[in-house]
KOLMILO-198254 format. One record per residue (C-alpha): residue number from 1; x, y, z. Coordinates in Angstrom, 1 decimal, m for minus. Example, Ala and Ser with C-alpha at 12.3 -4.5 7.8 and 13.67 -1.06 7.14 Angstrom:
    nr     east    north       up
     1     12.3     m4.5      7.8
     2     13.7     m1.1      7.1
END
This chain:
    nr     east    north       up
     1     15.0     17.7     12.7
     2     12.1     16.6     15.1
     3     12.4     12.6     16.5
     4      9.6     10.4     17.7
     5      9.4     12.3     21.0
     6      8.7     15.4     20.5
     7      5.6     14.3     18.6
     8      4.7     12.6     21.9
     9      5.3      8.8     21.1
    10      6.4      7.1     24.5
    11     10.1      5.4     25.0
    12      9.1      1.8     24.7
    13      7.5      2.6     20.9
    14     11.0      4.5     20.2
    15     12.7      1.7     20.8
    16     10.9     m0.3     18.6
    17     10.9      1.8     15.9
    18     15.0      2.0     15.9
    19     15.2     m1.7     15.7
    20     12.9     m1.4     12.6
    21     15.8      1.5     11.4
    22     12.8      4.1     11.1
    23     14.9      7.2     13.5
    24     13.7     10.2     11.9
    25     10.1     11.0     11.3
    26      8.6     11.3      7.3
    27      6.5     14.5      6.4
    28      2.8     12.7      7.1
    29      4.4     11.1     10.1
    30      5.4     14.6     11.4
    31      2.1     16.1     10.2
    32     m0.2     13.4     11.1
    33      1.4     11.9     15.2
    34      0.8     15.0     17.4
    35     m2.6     15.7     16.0
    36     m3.9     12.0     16.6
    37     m2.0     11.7     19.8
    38     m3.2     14.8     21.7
    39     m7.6     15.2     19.9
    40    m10.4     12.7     19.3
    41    m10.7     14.0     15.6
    42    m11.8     13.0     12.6
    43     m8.4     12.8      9.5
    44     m7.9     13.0      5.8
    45     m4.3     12.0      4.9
    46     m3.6     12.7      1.5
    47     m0.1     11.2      0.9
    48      1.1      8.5     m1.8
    49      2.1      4.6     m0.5
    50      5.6      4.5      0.7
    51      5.6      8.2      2.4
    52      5.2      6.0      6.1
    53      1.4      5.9      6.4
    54      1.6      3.0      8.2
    55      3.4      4.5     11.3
    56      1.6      7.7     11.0
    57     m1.8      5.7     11.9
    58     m0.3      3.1     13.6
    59      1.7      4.8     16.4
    60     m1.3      6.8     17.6
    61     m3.8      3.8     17.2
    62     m1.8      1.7     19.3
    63     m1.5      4.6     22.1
    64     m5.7      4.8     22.2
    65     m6.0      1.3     23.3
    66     m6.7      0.2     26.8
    67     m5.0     m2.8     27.1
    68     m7.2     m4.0     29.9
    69    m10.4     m4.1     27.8
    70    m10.6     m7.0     25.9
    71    m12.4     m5.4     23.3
    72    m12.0     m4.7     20.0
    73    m11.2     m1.1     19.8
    74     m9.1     m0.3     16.7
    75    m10.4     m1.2     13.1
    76     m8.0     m1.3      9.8
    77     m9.2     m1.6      6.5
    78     m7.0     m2.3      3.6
    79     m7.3     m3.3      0.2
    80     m5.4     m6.5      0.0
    81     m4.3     m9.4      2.2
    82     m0.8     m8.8      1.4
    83     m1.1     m5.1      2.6
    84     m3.3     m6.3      6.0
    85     m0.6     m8.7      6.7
    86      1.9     m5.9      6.4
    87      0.1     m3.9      9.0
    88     m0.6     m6.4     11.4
    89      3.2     m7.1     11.5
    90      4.1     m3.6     11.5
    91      1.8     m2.8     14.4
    92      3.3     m6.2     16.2
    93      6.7     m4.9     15.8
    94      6.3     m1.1     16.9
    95      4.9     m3.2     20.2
    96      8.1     m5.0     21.0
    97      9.2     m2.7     24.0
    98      6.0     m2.1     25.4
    99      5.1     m2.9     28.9
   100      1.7     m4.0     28.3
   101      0.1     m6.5     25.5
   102     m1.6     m5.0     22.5
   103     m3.3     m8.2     20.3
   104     m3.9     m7.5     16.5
   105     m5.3     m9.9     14.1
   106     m5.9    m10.2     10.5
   107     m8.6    m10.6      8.8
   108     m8.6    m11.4      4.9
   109     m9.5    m13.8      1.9
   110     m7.2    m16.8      0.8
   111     m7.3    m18.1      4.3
   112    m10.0    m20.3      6.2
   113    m12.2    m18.0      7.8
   114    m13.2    m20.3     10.8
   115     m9.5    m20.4     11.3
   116     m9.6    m16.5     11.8
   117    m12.9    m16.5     13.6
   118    m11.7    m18.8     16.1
   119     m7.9    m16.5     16.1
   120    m10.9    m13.6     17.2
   121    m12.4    m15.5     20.1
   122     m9.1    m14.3     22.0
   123     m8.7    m11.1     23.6
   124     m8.6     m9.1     20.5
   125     m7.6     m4.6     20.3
   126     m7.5     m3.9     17.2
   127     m8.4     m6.1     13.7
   128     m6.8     m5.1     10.3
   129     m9.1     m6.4      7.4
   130    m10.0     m6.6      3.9
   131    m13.4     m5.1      3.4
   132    m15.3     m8.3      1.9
   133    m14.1    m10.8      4.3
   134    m14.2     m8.5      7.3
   135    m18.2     m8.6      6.1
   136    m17.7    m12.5      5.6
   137    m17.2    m12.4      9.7
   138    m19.5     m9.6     11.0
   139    m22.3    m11.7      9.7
   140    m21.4    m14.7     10.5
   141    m20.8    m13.0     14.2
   142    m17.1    m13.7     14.1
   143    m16.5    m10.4     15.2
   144    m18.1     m7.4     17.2
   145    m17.0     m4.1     16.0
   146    m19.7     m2.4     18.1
   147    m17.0     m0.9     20.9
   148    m14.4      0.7     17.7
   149    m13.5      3.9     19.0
   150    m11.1      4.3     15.7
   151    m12.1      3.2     12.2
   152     m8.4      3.6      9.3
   153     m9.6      2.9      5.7
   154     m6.3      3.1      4.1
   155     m5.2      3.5      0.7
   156     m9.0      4.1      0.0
   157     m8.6      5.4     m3.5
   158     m7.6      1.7     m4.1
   159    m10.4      0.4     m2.1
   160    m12.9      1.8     m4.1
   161    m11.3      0.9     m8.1
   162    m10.9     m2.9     m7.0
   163    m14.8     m2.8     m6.4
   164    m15.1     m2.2     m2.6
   165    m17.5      0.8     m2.7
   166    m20.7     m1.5     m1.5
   167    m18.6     m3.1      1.2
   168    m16.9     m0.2      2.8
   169    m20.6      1.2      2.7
   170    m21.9     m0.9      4.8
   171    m18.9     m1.4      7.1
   172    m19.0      2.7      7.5
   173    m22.5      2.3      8.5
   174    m21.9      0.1     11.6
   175    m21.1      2.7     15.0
   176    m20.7      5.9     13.5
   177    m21.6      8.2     16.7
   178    m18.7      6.1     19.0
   179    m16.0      6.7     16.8
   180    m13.3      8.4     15.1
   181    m12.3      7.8     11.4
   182     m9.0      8.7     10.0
   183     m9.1      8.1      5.8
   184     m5.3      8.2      4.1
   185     m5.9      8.3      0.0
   186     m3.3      9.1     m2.4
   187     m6.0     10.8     m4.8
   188     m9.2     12.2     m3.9
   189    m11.8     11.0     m6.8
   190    m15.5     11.8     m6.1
   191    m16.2      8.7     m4.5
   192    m13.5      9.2     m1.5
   193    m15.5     12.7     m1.4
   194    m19.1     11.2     m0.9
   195    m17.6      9.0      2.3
   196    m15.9     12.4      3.8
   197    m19.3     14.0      3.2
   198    m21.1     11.4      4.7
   199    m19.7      9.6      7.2
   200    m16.8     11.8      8.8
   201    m17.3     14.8     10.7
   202    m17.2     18.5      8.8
   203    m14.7     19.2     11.6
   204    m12.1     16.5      9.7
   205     m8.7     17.4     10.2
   206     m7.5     17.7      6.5
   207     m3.3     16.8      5.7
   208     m1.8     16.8      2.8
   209      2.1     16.0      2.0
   210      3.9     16.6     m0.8
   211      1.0     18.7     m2.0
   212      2.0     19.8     m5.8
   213      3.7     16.0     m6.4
   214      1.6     13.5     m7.0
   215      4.3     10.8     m7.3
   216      7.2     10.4     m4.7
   217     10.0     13.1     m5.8
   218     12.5     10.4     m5.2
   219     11.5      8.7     m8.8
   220     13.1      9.3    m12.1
   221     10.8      8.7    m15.0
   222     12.7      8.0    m18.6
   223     11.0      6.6    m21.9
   224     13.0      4.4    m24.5
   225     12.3      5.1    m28.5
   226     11.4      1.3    m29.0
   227      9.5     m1.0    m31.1
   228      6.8     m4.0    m30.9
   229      9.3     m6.5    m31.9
   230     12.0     m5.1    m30.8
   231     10.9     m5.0    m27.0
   232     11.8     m8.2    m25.4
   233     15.2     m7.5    m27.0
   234     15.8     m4.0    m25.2
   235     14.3     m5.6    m22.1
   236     16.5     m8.4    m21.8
   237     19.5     m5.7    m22.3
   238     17.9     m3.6    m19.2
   239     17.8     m6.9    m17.2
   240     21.3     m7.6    m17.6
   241     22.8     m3.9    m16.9
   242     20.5     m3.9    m13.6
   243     21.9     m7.5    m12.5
   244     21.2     m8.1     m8.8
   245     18.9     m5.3     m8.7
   246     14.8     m5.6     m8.1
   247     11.9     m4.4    m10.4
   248      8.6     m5.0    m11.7
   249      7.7     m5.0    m15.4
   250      4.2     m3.9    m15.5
   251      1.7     m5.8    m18.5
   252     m1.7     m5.2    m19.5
   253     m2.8     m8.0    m19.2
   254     m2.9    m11.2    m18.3
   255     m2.2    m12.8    m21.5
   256      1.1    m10.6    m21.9
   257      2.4    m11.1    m18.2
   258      2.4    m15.1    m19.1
   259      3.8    m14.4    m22.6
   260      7.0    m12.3    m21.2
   261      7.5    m14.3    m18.3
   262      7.8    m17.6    m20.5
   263      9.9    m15.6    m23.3
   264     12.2    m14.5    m20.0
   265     12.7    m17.3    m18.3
   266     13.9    m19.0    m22.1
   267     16.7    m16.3    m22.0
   268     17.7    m17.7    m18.8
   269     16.2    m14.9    m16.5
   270     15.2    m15.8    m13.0
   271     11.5    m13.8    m13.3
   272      8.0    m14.8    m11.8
   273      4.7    m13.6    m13.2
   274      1.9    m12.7    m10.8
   275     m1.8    m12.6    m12.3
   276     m5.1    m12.4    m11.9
   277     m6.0    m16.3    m12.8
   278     m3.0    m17.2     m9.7
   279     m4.5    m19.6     m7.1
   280     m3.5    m17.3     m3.7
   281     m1.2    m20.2     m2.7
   282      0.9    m19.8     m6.2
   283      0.5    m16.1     m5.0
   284      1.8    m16.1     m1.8
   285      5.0    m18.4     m2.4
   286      6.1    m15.9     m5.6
   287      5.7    m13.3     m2.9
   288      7.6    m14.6     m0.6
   289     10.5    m15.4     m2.8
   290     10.4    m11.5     m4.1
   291     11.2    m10.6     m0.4
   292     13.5    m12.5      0.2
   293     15.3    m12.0     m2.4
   294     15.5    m15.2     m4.3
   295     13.5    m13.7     m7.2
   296     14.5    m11.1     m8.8
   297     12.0     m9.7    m11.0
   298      8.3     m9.8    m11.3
   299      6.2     m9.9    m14.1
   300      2.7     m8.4    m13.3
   301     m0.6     m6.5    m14.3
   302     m1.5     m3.5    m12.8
   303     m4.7     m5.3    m10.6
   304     m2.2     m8.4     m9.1
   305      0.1     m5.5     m7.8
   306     m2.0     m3.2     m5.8
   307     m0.6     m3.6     m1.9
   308      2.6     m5.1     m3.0
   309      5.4     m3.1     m0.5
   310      8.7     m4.4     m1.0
   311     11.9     m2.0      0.0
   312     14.8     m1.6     m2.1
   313     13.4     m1.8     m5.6
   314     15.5     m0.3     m7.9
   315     13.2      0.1    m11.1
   316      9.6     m0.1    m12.5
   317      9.6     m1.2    m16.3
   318      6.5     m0.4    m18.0
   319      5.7     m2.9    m20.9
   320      3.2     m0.8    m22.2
   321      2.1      2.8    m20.2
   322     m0.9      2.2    m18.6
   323     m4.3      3.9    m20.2
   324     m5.3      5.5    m16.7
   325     m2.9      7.8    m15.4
   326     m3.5      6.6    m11.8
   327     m2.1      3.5    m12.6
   328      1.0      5.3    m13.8
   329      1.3      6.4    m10.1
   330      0.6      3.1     m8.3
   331      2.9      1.4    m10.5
   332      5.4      3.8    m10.1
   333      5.2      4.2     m6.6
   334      6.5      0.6     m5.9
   335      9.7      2.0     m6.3
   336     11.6      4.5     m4.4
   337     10.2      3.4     m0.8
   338     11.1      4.6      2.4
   339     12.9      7.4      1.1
   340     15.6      5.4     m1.6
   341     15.8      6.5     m4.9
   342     14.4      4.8     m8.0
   343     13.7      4.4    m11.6
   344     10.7      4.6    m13.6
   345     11.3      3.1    m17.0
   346      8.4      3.2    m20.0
   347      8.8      1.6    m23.4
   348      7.3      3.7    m26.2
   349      7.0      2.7    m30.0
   350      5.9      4.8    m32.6
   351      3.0      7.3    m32.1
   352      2.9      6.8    m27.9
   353      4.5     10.1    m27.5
   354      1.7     11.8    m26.9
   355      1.2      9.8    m23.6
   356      4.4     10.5    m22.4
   357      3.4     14.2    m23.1
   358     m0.1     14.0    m21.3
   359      1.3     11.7    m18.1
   360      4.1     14.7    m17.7
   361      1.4     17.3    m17.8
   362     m1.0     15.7    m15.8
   363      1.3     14.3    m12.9
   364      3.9     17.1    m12.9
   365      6.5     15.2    m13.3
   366      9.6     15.0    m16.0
   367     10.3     12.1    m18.4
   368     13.8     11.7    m19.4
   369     15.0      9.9    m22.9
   370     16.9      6.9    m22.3
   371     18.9      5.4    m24.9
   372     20.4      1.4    m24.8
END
């Protein structure tokens, strides 16, 4: 099995990374490290979330910088604040050991943007942003991204169904002949195609990992023979066989995430909803208690999850199966992180089978029957 340095990344890095408990390199990381370490080169990552994208970028970003330019040199772009916050700590913690100082900052909505501006006037390497309010601050002049030598858009495929396509657009205009740009998707829809075609070089190193899977092997998928009424009770029975374990229950909509989390909570269940009409403050502190731990389960659509990266989930319950099959795979990719098993659990009533049919076909993958 290959380790950290023989892909080339330097002691004090190592040593960071063991603290963080990450020893052994994943598939992209393996695939991905050497080839950013060693060429200026353009990159297409296909791999799912969870696979260790974030240290496969991040590692090699943080070894282009020259620290003594106080410049910004590195830019990330993610889909949501929660998912730029989780870079910009993951990229301060890989730095621990280091002997030299590499500043990151964060750049998203919910938050004052003067506060962030003025967090920019410091010596700044590299910025990790959401696409909209990493606009907000080009124009207001918060920011020059004139000197990036490396542009990440990760978890693109995402970027593009929340409604970023005229954003990253224009973002992808700004410097294209200084830099490199390395684009990690978990699906290649025609959109993601137009941006290789147009703003990356023909020369793009292309990787893909897990090739024929489109969802992390690591997941179990099951169905339960249900029906409308008869749904709250069968999830109340899951809840109580899986007590002390994490999940999400995945809704529609927002009407149904309320209604479940109130009929829940009535049953004495310690759940949280998260949805769309949430002020980011309510957001953030229901997040923060998932973490932690205080909270067990979430109630959530499909939109208020996107970015969510919590270890150690043990199950996805899906209310209803989603209509797109993408959102099968986001959903179910919240579970089985960092290489831990998990469960994928859908709720079918009468005349659904036919999804459960088309899902397995379409993904590859094998639903079991589970029975209460």
């Amino acid at each position: 099995m290959r380790t950290f340095s023989d892909l080339g990344i330097s002691e004090g890095y190592i040593k960071g990374l063991k603290e963080l408990n990450i020893i052994n390199p994943t598939e992209i990381q393996e695939a991905v490290i050497p080839k950013l370490l060693n060429t200026r080169t353009d990159l297409i990552g296909l791999a799912q979330t969870g696979t260790g994208k974030t240290a496969a970028f991040g590692l090699p970003i943080l070894h282009s910088i020259n620290p003594n330019k106080p410049e910004v040199q590195g830019l990330i772009i993610a889909p949501t604040r929660e998912l730029v916050q989780q870079i910009k700590k993951q990229l301060f913690k890989f730095t621990k050991y280091i002997d030299h100082k590499i500043f990151v900052e964060g750049v998203y909505g919910g938050e004052k943007i003067e506060r962030q501006i003025k967090a920019l006037k410091r010596p700044t390497h590299i910025v990790v942003a959401t696409p909209g309010r990493l606009l907000d601050v080009i124009q207001r002049k918060g920011v020059d991204i004139s000197n990036v030598k490396t542009l990440i858009l990760d978890e693109a495929d995402e970027m593009l169904s929340m409604g970023f396509k005229e954003d990253l657009n224009k973002i992808l205009k700004f410097n294209t002949t200084k830099r490199n740009t390395w684009l990690f998707s978990a699906t290649m829809p025609e959109e993601i195609i137009r941006i290789v075609n147009t703003y990356m070089s023909d020369k793009a190193i292309r990787i893909e990992v897990n090739k024929n899977s489109l969802v992390n092997k690591n997941i179990s998928h099951h169905f339960i023979n249900t029906k409308i009424d008869e749904k709250l009770n069968v999830i109340r029975r899951l809840l109580n066989k899986r007590k002390g374990e994490r999940g999400i229950i995945f809704c529609k909509t927002k009407a149904g995430t309320k209604t479940l989390t109130k009929q829940l909570r009535d049953e004495g269940f310690v759940v949280n909803a998260l949805e769309g009409d949430m002020k980011q403050k309510e957001r953030d502190k229901v997040m923060r208690a998932f973490k932690n731990e205080s909270l067990q389960v979430l109630v959530s659509t499909d939109v208020s999850a996107r970015g969510i990266d919590v270890n150690n989930l043990a199950f996805i319950l899906h209310h209803q199966l989603p209509d797109q099959l993408d959102y099968y795979t986001h959903r179910a990719g919240r579970t089985a992180r960092a290489g831990k098993k998990g469960e994928s659990i859908a709720l079918i009533i009468p005349g659904e089978m036919q999804k459960v049919v088309d899902t397995q076909k379409a993904l590859g993958i094998k639903f079991r029957e589970m029975t209460m």
